[in-house]
Every structure is written in C-alpha cells, then in structure tokens.
mmJSON file of the N, C-alpha and C atoms, coordinates in Angstrom:
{"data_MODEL":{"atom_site":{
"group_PDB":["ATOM","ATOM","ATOM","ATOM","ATOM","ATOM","ATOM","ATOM","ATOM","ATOM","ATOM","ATOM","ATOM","ATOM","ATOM","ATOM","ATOM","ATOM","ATOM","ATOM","ATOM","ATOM","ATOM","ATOM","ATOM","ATOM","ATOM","ATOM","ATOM","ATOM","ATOM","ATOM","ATOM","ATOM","ATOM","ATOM","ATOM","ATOM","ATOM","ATOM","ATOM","ATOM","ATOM","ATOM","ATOM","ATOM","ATOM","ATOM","ATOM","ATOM","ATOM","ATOM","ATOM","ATOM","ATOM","ATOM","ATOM","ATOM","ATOM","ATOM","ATOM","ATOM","ATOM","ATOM","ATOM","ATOM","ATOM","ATOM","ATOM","ATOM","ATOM","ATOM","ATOM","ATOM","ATOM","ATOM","ATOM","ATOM","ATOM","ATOM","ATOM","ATOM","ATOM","ATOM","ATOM","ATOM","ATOM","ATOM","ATOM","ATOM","ATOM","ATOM","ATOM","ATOM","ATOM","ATOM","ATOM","ATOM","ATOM","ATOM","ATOM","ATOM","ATOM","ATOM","ATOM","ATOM","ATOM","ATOM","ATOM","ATOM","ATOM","ATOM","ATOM","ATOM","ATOM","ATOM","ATOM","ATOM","ATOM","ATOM","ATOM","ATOM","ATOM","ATOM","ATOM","ATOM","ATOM","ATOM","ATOM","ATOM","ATOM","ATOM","ATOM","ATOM","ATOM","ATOM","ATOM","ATOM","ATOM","ATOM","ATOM","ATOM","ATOM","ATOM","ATOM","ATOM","ATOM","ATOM","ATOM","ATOM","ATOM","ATOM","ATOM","ATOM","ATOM","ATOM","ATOM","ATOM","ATOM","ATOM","ATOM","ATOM","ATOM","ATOM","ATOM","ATOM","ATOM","ATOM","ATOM","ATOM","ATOM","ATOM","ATOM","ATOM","ATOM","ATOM","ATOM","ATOM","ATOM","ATOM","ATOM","ATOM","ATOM","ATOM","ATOM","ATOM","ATOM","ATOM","ATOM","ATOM","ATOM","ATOM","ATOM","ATOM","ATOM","ATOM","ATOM","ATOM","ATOM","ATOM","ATOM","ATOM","ATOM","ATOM","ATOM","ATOM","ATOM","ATOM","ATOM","ATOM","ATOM","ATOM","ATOM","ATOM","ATOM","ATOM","ATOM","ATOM","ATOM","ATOM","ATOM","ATOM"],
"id":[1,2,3,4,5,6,7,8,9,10,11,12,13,14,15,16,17,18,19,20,21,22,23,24,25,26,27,28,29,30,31,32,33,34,35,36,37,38,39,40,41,42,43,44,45,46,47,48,49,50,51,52,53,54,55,56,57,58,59,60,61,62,63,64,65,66,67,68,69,70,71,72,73,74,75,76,77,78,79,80,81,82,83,84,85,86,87,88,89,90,91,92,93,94,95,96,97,98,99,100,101,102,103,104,105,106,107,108,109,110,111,112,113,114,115,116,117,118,119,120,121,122,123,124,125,126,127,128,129,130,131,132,133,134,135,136,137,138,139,140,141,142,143,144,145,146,147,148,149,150,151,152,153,154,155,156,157,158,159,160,161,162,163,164,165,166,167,168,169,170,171,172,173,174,175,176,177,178,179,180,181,182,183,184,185,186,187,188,189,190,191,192,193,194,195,196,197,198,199,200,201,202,203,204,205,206,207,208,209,210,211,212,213,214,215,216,217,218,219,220,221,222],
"type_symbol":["N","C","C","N","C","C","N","C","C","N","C","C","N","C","C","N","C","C","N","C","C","N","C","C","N","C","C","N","C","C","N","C","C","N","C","C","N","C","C","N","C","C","N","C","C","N","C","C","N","C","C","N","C","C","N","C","C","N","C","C","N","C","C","N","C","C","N","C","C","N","C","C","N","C","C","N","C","C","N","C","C","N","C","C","N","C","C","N","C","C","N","C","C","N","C","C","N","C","C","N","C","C","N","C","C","N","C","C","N","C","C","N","C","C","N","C","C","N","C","C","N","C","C","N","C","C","N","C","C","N","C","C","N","C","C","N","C","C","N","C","C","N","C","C","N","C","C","N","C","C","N","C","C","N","C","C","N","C","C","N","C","C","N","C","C","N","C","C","N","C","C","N","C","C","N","C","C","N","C","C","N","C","C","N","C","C","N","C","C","N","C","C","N","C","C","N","C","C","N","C","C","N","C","C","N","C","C","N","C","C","N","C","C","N","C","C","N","C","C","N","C","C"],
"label_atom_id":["N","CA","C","N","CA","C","N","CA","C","N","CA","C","N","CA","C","N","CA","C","N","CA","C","N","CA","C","N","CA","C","N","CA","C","N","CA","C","N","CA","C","N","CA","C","N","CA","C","N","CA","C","N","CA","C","N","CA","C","N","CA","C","N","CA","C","N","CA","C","N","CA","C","N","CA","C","N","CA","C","N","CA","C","N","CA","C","N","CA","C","N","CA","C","N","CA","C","N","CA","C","N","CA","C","N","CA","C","N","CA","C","N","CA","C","N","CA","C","N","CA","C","N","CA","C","N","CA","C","N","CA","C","N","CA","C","N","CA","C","N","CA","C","N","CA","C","N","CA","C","N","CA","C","N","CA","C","N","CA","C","N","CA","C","N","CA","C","N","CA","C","N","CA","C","N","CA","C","N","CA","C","N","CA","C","N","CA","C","N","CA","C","N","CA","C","N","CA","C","N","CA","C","N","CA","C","N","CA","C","N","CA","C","N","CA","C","N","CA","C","N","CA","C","N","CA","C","N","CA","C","N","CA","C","N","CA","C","N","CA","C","N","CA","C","N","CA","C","N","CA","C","N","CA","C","N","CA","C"],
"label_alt_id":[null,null,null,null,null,null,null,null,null,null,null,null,null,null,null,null,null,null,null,null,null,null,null,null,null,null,null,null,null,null,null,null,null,null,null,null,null,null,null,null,null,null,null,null,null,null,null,null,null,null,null,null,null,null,null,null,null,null,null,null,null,null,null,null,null,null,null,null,null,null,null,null,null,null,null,null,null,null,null,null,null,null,null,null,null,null,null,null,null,null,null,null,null,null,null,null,null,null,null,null,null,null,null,null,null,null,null,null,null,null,null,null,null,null,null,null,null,null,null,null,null,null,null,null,null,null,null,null,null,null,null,null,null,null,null,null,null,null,null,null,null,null,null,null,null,null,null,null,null,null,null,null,null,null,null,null,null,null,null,null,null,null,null,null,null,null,null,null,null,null,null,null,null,null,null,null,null,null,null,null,null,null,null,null,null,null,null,null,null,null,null,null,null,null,null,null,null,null,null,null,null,null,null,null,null,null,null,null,null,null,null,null,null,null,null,null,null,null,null,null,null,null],
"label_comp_id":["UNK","UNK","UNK","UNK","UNK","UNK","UNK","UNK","UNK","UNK","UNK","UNK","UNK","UNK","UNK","UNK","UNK","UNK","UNK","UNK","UNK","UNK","UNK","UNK","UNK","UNK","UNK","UNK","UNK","UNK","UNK","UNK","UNK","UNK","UNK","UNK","UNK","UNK","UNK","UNK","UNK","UNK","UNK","UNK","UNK","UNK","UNK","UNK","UNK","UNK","UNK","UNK","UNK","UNK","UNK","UNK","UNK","UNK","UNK","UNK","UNK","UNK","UNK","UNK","UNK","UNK","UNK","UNK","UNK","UNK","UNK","UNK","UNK","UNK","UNK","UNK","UNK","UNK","UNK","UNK","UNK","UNK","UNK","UNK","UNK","UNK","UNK","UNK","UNK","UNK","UNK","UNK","UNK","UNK","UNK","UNK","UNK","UNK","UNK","UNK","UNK","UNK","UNK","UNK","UNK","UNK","UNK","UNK","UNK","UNK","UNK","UNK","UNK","UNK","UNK","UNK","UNK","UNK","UNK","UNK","UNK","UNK","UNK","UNK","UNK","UNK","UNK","UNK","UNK","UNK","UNK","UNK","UNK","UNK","UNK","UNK","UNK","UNK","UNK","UNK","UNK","UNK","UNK","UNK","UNK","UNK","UNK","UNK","UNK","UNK","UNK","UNK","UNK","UNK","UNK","UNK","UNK","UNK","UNK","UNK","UNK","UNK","UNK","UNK","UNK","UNK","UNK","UNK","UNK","UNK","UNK","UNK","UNK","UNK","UNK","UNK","UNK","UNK","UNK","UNK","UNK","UNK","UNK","UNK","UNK","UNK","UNK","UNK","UNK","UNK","UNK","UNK","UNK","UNK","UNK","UNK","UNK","UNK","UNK","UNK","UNK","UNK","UNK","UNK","UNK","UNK","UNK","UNK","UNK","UNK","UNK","UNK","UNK","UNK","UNK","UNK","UNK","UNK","UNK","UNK","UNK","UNK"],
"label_asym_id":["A","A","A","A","A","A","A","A","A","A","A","A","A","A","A","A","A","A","A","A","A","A","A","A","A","A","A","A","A","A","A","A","A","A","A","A","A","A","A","A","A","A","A","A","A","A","A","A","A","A","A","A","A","A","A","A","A","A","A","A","A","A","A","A","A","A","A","A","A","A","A","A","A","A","A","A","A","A","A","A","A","A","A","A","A","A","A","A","A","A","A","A","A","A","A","A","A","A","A","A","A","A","A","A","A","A","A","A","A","A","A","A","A","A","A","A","A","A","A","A","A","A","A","A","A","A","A","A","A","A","A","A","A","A","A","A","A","A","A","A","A","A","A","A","A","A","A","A","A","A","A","A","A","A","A","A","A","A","A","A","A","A","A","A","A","A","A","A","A","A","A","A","A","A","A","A","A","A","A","A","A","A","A","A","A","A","A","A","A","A","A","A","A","A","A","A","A","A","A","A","A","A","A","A","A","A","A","A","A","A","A","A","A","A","A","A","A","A","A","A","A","A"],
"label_entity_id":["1","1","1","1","1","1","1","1","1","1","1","1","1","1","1","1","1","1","1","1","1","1","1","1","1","1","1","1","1","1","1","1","1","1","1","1","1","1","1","1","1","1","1","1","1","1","1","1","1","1","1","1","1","1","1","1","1","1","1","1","1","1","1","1","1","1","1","1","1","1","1","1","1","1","1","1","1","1","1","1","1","1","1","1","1","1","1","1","1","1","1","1","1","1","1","1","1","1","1","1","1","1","1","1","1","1","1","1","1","1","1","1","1","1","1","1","1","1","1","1","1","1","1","1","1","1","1","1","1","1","1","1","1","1","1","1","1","1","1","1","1","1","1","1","1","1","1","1","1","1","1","1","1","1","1","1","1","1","1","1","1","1","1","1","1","1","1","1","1","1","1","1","1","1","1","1","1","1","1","1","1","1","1","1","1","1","1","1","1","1","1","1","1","1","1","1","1","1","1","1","1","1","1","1","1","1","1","1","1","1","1","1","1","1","1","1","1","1","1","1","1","1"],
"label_seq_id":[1,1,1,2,2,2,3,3,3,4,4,4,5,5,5,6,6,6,7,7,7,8,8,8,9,9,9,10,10,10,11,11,11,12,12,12,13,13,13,14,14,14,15,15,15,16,16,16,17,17,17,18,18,18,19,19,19,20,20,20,21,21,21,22,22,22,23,23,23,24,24,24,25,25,25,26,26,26,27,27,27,28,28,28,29,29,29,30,30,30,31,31,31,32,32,32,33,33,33,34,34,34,35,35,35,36,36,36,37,37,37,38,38,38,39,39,39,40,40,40,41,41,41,42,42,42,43,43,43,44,44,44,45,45,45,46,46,46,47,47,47,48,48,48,49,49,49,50,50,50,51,51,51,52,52,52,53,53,53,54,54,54,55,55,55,56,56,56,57,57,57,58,58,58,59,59,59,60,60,60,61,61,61,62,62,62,63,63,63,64,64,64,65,65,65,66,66,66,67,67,67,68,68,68,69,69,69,70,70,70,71,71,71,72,72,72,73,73,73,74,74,74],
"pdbx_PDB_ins_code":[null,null,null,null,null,null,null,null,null,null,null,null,null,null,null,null,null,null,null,null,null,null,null,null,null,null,null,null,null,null,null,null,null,null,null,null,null,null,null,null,null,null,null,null,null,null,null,null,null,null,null,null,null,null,null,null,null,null,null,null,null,null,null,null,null,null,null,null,null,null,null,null,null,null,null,null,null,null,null,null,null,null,null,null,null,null,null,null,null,null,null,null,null,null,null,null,null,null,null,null,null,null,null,null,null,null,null,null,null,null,null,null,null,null,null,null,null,null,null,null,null,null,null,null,null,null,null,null,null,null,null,null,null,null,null,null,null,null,null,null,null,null,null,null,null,null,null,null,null,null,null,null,null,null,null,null,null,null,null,null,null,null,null,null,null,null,null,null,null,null,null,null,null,null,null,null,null,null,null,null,null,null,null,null,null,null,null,null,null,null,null,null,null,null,null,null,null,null,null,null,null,null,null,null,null,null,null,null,null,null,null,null,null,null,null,null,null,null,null,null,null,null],
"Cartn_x":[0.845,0.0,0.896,0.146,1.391,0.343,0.899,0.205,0.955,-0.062,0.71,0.9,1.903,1.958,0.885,-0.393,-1.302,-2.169,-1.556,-1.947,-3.148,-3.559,-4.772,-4.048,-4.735,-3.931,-3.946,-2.767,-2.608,-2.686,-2.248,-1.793,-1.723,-2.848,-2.214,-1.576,-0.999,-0.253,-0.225,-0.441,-0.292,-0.236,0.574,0.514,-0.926,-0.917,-2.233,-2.186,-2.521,-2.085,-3.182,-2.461,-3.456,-3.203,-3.91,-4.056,-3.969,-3.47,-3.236,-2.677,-3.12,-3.474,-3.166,-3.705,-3.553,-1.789,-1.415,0.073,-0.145,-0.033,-0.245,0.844,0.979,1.788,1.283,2.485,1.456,2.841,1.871,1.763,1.497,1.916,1.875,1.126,-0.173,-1.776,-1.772,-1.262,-1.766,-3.174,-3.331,-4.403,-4.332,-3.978,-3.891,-5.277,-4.919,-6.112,-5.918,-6.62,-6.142,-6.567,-7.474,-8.444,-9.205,-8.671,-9.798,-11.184,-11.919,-12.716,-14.016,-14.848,-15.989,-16.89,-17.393,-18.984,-19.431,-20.799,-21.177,-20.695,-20.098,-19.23,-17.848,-17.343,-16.311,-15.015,-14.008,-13.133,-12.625,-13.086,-12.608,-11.695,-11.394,-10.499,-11.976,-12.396,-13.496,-12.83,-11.569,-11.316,-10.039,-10.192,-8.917,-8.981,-8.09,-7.994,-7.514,-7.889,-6.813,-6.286,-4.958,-4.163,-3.321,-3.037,-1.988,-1.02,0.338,1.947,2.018,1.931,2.696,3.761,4.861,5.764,5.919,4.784,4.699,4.077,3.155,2.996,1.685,1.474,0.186,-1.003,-2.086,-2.914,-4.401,-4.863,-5.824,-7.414,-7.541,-8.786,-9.768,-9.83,-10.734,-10.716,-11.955,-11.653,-12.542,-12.384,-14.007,-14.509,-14.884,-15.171,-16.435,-16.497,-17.483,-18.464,-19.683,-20.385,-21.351,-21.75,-22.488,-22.367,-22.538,-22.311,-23.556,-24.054,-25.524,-24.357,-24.888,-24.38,-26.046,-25.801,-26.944,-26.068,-26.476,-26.284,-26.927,-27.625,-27.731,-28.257],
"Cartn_y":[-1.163,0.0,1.234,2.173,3.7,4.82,5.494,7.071,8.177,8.894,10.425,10.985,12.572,12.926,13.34,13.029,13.653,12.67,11.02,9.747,9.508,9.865,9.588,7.987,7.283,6.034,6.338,5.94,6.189,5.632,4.166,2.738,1.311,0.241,-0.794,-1.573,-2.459,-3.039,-4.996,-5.502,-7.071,-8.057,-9.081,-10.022,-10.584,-11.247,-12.053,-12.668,-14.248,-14.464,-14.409,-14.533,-14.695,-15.932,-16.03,-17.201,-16.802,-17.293,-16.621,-17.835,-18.578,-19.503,-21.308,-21.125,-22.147,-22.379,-21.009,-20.777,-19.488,-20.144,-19.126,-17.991,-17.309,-15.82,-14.744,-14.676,-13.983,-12.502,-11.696,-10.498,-9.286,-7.867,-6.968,-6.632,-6.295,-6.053,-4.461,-2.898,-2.222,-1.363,-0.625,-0.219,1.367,2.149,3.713,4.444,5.357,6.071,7.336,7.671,8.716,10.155,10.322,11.683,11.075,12.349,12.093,13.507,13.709,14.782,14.562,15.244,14.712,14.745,13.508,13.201,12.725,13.188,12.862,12.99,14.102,14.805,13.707,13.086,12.048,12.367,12.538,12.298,11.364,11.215,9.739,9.866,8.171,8.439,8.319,9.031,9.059,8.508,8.379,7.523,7.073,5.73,4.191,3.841,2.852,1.799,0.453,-0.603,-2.057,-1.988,-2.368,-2.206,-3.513,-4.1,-5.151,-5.054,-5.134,-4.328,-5.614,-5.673,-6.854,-6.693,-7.839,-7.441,-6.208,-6.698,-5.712,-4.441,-4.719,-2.977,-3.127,-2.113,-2.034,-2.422,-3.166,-3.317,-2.815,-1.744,-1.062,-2.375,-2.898,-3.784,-3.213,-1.52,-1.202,0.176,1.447,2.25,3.675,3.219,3.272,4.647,5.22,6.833,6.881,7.204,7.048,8.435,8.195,9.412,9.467,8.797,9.25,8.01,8.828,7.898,8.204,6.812,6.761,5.671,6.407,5.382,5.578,4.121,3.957,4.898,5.811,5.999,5.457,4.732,4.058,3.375],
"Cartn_z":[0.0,0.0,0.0,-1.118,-0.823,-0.536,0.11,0.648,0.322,-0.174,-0.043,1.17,0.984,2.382,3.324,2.746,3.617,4.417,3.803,4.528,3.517,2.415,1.249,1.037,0.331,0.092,-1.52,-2.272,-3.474,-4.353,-4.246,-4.886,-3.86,-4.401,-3.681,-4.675,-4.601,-5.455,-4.704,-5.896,-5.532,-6.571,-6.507,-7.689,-7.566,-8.926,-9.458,-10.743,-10.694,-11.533,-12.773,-14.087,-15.342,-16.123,-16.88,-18.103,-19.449,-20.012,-21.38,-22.452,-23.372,-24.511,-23.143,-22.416,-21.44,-20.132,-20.223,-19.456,-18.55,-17.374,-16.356,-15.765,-15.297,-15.259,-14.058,-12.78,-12.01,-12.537,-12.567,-12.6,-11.403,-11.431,-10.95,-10.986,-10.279,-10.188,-9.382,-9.465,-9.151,-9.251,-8.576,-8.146,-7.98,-8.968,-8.36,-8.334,-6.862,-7.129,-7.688,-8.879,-9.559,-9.329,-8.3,-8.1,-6.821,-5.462,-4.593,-4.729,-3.806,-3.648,-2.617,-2.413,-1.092,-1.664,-1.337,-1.537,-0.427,0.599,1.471,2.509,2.355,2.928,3.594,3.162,2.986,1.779,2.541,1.523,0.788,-0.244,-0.851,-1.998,-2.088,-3.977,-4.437,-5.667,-6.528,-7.898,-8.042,-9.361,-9.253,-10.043,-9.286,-11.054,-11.23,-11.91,-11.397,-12.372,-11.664,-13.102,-12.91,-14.384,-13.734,-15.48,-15.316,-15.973,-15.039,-15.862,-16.256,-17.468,-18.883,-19.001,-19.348,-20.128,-21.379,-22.429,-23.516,-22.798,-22.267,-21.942,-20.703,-20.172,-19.261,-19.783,-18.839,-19.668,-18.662,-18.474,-17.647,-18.173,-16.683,-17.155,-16.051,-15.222,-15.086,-14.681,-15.176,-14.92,-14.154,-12.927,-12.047,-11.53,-11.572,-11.145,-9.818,-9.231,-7.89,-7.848,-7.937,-8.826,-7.495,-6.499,-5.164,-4.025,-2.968,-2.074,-1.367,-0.707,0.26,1.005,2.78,3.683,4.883,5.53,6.449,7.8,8.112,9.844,11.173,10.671,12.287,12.004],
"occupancy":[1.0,1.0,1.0,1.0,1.0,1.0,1.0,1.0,1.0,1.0,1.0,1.0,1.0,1.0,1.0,1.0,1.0,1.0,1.0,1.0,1.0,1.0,1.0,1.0,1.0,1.0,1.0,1.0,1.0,1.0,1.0,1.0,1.0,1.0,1.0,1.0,1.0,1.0,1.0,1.0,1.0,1.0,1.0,1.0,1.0,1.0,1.0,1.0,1.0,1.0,1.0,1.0,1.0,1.0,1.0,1.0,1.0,1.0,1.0,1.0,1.0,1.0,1.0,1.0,1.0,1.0,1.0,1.0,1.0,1.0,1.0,1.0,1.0,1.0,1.0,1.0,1.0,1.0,1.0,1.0,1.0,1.0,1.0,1.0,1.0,1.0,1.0,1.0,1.0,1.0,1.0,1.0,1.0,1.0,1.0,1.0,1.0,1.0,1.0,1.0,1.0,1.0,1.0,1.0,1.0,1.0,1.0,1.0,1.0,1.0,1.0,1.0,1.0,1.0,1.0,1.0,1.0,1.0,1.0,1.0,1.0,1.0,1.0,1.0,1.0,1.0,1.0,1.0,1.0,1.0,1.0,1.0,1.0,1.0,1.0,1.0,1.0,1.0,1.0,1.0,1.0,1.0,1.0,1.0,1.0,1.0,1.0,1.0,1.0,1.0,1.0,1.0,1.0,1.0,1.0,1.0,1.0,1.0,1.0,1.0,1.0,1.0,1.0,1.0,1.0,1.0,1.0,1.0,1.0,1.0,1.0,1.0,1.0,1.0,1.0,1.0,1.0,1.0,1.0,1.0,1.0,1.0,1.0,1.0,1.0,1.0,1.0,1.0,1.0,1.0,1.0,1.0,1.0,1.0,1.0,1.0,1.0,1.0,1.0,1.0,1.0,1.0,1.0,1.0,1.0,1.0,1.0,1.0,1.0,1.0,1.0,1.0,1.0,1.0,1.0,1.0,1.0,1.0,1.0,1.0,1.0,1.0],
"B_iso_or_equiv":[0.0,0.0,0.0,0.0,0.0,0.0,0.0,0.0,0.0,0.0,0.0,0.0,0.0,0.0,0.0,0.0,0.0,0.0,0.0,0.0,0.0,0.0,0.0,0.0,0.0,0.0,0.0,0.0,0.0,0.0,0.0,0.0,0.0,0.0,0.0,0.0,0.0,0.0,0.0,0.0,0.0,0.0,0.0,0.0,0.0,0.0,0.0,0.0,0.0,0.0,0.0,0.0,0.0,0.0,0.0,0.0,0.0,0.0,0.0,0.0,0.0,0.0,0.0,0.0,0.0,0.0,0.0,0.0,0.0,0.0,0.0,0.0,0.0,0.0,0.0,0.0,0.0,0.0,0.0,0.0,0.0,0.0,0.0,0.0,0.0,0.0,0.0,0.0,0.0,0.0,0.0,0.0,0.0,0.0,0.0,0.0,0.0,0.0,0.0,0.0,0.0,0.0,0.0,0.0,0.0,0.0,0.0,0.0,0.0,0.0,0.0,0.0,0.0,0.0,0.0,0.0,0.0,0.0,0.0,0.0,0.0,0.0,0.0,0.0,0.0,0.0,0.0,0.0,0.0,0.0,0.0,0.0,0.0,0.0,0.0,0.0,0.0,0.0,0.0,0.0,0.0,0.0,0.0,0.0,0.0,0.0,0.0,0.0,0.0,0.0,0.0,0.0,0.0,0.0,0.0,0.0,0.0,0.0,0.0,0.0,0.0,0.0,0.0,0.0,0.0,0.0,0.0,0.0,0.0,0.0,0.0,0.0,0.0,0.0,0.0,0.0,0.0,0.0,0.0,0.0,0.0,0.0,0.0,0.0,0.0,0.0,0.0,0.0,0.0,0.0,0.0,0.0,0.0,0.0,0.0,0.0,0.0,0.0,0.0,0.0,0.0,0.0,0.0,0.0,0.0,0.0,0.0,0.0,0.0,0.0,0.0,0.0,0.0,0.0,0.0,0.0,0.0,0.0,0.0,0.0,0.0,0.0],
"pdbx_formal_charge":[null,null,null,null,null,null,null,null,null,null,null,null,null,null,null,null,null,null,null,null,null,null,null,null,null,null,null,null,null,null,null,null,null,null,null,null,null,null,null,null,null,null,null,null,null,null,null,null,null,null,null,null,null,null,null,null,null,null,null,null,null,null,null,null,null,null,null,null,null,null,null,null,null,null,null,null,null,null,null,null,null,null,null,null,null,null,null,null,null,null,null,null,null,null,null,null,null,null,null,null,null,null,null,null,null,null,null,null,null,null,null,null,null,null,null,null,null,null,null,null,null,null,null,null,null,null,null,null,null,null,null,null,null,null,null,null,null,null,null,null,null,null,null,null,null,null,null,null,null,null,null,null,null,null,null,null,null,null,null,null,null,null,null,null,null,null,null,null,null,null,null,null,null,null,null,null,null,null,null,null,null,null,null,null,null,null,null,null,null,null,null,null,null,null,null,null,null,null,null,null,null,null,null,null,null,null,null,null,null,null,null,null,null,null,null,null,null,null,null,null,null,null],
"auth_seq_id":[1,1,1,2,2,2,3,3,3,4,4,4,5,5,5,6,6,6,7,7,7,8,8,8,9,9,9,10,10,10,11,11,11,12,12,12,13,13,13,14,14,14,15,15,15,16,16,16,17,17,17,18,18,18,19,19,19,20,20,20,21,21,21,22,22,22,23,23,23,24,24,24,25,25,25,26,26,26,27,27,27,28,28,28,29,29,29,30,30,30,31,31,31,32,32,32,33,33,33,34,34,34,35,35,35,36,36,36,37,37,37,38,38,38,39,39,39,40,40,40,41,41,41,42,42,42,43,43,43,44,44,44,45,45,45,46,46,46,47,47,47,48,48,48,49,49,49,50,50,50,51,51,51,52,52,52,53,53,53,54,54,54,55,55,55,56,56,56,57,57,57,58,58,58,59,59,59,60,60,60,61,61,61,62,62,62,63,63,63,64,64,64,65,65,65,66,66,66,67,67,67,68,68,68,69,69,69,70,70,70,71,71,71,72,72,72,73,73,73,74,74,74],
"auth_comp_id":["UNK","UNK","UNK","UNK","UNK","UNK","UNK","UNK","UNK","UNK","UNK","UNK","UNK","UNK","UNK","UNK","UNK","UNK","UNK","UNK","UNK","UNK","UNK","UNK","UNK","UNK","UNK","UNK","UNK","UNK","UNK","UNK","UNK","UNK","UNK","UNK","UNK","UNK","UNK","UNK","UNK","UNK","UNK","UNK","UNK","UNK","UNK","UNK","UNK","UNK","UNK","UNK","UNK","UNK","UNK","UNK","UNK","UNK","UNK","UNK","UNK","UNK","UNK","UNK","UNK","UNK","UNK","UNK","UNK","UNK","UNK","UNK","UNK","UNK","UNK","UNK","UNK","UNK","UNK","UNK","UNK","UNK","UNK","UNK","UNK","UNK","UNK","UNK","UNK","UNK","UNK","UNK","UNK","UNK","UNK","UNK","UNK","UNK","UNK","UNK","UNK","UNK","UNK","UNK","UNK","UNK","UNK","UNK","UNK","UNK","UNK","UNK","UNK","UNK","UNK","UNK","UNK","UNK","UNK","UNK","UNK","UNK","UNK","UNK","UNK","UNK","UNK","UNK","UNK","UNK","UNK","UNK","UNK","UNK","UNK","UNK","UNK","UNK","UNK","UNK","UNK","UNK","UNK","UNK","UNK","UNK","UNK","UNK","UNK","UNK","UNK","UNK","UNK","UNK","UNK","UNK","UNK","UNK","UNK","UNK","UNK","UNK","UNK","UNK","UNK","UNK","UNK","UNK","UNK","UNK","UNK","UNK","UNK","UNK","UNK","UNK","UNK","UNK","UNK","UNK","UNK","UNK","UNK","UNK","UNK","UNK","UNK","UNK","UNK","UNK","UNK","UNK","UNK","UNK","UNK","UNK","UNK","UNK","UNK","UNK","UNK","UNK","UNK","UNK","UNK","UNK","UNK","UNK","UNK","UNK","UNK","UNK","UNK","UNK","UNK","UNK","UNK","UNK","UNK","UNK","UNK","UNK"],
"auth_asym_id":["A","A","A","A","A","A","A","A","A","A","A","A","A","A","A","A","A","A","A","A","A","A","A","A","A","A","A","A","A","A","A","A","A","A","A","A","A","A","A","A","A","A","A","A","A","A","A","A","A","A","A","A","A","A","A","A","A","A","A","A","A","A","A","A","A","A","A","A","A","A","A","A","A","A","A","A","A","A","A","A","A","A","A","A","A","A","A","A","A","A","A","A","A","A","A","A","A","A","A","A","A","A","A","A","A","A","A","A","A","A","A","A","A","A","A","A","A","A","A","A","A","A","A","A","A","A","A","A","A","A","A","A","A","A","A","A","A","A","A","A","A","A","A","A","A","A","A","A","A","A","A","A","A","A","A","A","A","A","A","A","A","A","A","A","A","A","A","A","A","A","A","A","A","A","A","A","A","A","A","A","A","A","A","A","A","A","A","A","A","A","A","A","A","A","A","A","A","A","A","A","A","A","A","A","A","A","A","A","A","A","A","A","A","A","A","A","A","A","A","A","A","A"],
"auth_atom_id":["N","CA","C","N","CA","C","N","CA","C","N","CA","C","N","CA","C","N","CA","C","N","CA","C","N","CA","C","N","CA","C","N","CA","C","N","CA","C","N","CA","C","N","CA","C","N","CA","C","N","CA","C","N","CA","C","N","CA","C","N","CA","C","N","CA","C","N","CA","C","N","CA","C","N","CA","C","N","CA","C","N","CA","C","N","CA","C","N","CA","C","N","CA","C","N","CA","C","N","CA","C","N","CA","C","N","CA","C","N","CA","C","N","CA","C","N","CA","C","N","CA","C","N","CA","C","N","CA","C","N","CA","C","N","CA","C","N","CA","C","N","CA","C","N","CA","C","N","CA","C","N","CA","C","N","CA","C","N","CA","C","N","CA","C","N","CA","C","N","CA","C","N","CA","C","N","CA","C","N","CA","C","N","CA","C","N","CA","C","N","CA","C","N","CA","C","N","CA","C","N","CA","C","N","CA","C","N","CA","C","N","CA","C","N","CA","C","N","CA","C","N","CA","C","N","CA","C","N","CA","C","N","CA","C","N","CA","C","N","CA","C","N","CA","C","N","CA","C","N","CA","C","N","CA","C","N","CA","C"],
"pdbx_PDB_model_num":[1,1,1,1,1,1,1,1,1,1,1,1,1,1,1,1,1,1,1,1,1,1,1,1,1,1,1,1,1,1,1,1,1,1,1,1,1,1,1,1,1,1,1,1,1,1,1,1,1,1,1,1,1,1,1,1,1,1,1,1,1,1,1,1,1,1,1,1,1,1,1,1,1,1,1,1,1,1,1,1,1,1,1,1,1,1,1,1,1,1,1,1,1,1,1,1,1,1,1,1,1,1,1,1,1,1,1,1,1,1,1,1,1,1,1,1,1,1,1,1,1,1,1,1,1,1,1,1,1,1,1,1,1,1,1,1,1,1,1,1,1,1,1,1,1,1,1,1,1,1,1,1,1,1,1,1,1,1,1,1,1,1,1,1,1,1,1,1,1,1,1,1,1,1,1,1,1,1,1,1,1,1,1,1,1,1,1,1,1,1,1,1,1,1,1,1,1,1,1,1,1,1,1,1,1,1,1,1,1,1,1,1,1,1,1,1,1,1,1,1,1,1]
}}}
C-alpha cells in the first residue's frame, strides 16, 4: 500500500495471476487512485484503476469513477 503525504492512500499493489493460450503468469496487479474529492461529505479516492503491468505494456482492465455515495447511519 502507498500514501501520499497527507496519509490519502494512493496505490495498492499485488501479484495475481493470469491465463493466457492455457500458461499461467502472475503479474503486478496495481491499483492507483487517480483523483480524490468529497462526496457525502467524505473524503474519498473518486477515481482508481486495476491495471496489469505486462511485459509488452500495461494493460488497464478497469476504470471506475465514484459518482455518489448513500451510507446507512444508524
């Protein structure tokens, strides 16, 4: 896990493996968060990806934006 200096969390990072023409490969599985801001009055990351570092190149397999938050209070 990485943080900026303000303790936001930035990136988690973890292997995982994949499959690819029947040969398996674990890989570098980060997670950056690319943009925080408040919703619900919460500071959050409001946009992440999960990307997979390939040999040939990155390969972003998600790219999530957080558009409202509802929480139960009691």
């Amino acid at each position: 896990m990485f943080f900026d200096e303000v303790g936001r969390l930035t990136d988690f990072t973890t292997m995982r493996y994949r499959e690819m023409e029947g040969e398996y490969s674990l890989d570098p599985w980060p997670t950056p968060m690319i943009g925080y801001g408040v919703l619900g009055g919460l500071n959050l990351p409001l946009r992440g990806q999960a990307v997979w570092n390939l040999p040939a190149a990155d390969l972003v397999c998600a790219d999530l934006e957080v558009t409202e938050v509802v929480h139960n209070s009691g």
